[in-house]
Backbone as a ProteinNet text record, in pm:
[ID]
protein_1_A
[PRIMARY]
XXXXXXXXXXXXXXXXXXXXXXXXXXXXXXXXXXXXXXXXXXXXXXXXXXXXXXXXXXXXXXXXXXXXXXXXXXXXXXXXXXXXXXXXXXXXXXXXXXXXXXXXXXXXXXXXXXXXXX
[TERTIARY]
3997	4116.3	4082.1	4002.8	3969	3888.8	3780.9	3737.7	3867.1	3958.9	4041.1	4115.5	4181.6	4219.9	4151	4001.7	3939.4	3921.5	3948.7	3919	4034	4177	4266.7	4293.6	4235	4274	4108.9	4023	3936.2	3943.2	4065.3	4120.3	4155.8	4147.6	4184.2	4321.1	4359.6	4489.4	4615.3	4571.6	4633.7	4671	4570.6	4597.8	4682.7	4669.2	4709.7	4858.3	4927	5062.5	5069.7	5032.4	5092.1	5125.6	5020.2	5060.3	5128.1	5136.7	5261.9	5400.4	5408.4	5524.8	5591	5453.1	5513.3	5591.4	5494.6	5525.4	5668.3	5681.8	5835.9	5919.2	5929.9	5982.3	6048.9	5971.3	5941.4	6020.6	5965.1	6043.1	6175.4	6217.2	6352.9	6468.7	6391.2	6482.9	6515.6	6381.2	6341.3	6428	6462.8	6502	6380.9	6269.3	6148.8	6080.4	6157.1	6086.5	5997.7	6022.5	5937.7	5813.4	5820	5647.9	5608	5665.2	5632.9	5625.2	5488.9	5504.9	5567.5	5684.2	5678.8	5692	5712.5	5643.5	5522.3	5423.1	5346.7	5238.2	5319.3	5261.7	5256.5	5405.6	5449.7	5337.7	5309.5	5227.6	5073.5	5026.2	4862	4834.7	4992.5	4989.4	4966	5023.1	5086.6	4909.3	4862.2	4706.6	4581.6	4657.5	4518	4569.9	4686.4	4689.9	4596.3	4650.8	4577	4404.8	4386.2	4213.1	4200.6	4288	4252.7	4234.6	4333.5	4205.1	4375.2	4473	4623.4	4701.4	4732.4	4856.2	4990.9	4988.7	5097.8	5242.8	5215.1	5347.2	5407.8	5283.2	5310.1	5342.4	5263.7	5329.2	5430	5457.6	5621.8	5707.8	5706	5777.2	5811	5716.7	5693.4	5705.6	5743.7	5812.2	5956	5983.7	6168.9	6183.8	6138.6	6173.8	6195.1	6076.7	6046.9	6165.7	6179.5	6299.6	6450.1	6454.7	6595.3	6619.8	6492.9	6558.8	6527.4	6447.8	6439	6591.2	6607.9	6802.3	6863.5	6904.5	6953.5	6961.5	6846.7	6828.1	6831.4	6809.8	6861.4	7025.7	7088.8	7202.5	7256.4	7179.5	7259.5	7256.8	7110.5	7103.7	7187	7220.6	7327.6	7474.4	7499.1	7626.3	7647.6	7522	7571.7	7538.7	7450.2	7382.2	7431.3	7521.4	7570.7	7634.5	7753.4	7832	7800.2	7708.7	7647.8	7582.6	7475.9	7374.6	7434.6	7575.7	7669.6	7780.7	7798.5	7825.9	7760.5	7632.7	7557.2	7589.4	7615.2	7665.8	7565	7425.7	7319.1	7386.6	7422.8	7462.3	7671	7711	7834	7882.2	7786.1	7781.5	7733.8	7633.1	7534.1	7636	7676	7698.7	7908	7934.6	8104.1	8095.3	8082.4	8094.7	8191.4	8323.6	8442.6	8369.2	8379	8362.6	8512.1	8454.4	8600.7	8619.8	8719.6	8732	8688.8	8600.9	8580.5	8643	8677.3	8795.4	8702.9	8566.9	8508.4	8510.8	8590	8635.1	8525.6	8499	8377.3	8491	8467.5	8442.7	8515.4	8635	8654.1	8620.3	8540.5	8451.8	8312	8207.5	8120.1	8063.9	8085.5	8046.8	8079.6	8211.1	8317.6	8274.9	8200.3	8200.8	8029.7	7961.5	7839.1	7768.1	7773.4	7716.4	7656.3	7669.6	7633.9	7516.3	7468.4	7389.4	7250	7196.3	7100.8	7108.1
6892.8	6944	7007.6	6994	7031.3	7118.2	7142.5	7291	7365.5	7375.8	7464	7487	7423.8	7444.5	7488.5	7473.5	7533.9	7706.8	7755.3	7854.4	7952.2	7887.7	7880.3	7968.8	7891.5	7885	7971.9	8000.7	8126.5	8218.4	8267.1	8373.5	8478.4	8609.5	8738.7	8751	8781.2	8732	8817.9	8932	8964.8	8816	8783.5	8649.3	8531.5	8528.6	8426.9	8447.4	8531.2	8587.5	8626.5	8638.6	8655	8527	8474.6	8318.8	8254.9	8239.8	8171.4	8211.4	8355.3	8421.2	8399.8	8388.6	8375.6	8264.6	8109.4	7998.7	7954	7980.4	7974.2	8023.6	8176	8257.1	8169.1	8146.2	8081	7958.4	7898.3	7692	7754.2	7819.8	7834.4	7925	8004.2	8095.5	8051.5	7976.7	7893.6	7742.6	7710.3	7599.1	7475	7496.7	7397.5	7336.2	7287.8	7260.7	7121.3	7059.7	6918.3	7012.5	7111.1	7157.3	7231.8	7346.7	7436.1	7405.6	7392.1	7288.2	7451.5	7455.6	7602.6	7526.9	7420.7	7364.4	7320.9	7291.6	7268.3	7376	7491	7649.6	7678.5	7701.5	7748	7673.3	7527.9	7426.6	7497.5	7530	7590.1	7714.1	7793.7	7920.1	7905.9	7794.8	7757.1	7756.9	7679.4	7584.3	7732.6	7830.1	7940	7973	8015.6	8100.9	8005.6	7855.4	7818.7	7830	7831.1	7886.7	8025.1	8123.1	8256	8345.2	8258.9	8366.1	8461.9	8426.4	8474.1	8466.5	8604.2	8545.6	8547.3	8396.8	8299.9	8385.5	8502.7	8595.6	8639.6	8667	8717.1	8616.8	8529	8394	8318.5	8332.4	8270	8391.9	8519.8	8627	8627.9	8598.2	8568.7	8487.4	8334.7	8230.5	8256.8	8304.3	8294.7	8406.5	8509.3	8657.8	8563.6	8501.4	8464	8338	8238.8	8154.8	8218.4	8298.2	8357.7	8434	8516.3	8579.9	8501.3	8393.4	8271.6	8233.5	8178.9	8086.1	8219.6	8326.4	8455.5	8456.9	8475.3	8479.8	8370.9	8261.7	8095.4	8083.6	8122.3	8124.9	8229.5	8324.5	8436	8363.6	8323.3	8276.7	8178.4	8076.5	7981.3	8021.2	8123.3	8175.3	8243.3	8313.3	8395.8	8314.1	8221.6	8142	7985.4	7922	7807.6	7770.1	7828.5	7789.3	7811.8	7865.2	7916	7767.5	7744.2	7646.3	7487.1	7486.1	7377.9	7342.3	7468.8	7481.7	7482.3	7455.2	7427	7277.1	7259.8	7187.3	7082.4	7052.7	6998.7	6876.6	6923.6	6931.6	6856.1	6870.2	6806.8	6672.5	6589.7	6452	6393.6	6472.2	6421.6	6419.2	6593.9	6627.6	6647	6562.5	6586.5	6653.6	6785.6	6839.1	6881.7	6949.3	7064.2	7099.1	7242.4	7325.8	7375.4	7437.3	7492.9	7590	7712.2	7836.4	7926	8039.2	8074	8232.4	8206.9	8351.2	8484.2	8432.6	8546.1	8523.1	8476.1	8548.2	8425.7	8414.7	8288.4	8231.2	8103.5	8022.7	8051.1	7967.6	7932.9	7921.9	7751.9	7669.6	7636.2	7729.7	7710.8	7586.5	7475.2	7299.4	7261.2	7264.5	7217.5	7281.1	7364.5	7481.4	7427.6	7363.1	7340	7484	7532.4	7611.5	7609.3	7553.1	7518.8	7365.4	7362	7237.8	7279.2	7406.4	7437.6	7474.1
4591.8	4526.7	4393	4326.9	4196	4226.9	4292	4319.7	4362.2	4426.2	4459.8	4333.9	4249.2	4135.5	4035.3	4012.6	3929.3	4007.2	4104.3	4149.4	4124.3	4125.1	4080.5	3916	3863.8	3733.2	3665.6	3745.1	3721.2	3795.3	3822.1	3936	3837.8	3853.6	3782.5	3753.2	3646.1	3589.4	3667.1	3761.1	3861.9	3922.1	4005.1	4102.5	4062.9	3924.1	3861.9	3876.7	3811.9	3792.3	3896.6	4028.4	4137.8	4223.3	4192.3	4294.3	4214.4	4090.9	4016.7	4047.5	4037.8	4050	4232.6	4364.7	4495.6	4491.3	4425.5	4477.4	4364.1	4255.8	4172.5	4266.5	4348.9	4392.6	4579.1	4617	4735.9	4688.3	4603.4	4592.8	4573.4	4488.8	4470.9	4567.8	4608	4721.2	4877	4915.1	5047.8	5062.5	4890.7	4936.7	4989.8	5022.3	5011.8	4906	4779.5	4674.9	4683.6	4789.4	4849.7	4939.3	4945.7	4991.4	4967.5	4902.4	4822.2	4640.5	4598.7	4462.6	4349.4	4297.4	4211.2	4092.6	4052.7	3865.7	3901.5	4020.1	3971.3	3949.7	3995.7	3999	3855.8	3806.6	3656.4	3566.1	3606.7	3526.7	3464.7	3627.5	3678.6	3536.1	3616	3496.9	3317.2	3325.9	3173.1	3158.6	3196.5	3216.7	3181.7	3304.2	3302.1	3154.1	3130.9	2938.7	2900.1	2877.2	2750.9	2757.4	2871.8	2878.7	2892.1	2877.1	2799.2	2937.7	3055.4	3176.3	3196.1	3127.2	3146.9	3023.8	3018.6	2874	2862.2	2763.3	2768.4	2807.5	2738.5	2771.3	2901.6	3010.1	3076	3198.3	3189.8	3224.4	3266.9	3099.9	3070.6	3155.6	3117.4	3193.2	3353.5	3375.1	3555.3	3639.8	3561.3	3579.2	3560.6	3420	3436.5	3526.3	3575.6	3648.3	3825.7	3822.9	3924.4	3969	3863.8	3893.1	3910.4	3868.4	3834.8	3999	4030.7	4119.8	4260.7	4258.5	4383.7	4405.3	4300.2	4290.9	4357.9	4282.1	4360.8	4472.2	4529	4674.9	4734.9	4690.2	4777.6	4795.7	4704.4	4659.9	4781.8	4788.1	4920.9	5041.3	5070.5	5188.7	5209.4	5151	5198.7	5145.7	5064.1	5097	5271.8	5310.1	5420.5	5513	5515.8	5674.6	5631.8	5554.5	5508.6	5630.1	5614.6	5726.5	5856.2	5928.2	6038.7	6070.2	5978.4	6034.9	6013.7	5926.2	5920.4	6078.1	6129.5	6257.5	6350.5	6416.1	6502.2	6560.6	6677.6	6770.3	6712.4	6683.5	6678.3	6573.3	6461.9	6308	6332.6	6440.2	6430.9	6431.4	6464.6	6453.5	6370	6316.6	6194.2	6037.2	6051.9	5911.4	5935.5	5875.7	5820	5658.2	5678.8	5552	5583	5465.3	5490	5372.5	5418.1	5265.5	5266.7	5085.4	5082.1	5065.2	5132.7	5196.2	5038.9	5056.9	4965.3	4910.9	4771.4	4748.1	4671.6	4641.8	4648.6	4467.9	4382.5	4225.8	4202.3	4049.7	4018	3924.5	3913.1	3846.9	3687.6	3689.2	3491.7	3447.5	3476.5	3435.2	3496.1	3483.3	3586.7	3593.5	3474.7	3503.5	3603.5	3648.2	3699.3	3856.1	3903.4	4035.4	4045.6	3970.7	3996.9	3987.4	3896.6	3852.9	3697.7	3621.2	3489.5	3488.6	3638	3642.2	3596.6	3533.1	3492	3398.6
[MASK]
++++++++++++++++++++++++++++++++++++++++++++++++++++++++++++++++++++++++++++++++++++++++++++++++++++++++++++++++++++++

């Protein structure tokens, strides 16, 4: 494991900011954050700046770019395939969810709508 991480973290600062930026991108949009590690990606990154092989700026940039537009796109996918894969015959005995019919406008209070949980 530590050879792979040291290979990692002496990777061309292309590589670096790219696999940071897939696996943030991936944990948050996929919804797999139990196998897809994306802090312990952001972490790696943080790790290559302070040894000079990446900088801290671009980093930090490519993590929030990268978190922001994962949630985005996680956020679509279970707006449009939510109720689809909540309706699967498989899923009707298991899961008693009601959602609630949605009007499209956002949120007063986005605390209150579970949206202010970040």
């Amino acid at each position: 494991m530590t050879g792979f991480i040291n290979q990692i973290l002496n990777a061309p600062t292309w590589a670096v900011l790219t696999l940071t930026a897939l696996l943030v991108f991936v944990e948050d949009a996929l919804l797999v954050g139990f196998v897809i590690p994306g802090e312990t990606a952001a972490i790696l990154g943080g790790v290559a700046a302070s040894l000079g092989h990446a900088p801290l700026a671009a980093v930090i940039a490519v993590v929030i770019v990268a978190a922001i537009a994962g949630d985005s796109v996680g956020y679509e996918v279970g707006r449009q395939m939510g109720p689809r894969i909540l309706s699967l015959p498989i899923l009707d005995k298991e899961v008693s969810i009601s959602l609630p019919p949605s009007t499209g406008e956002r949120c007063r209070y986005p605390t209150r709508c579970g949206g202010g949980g970040r």
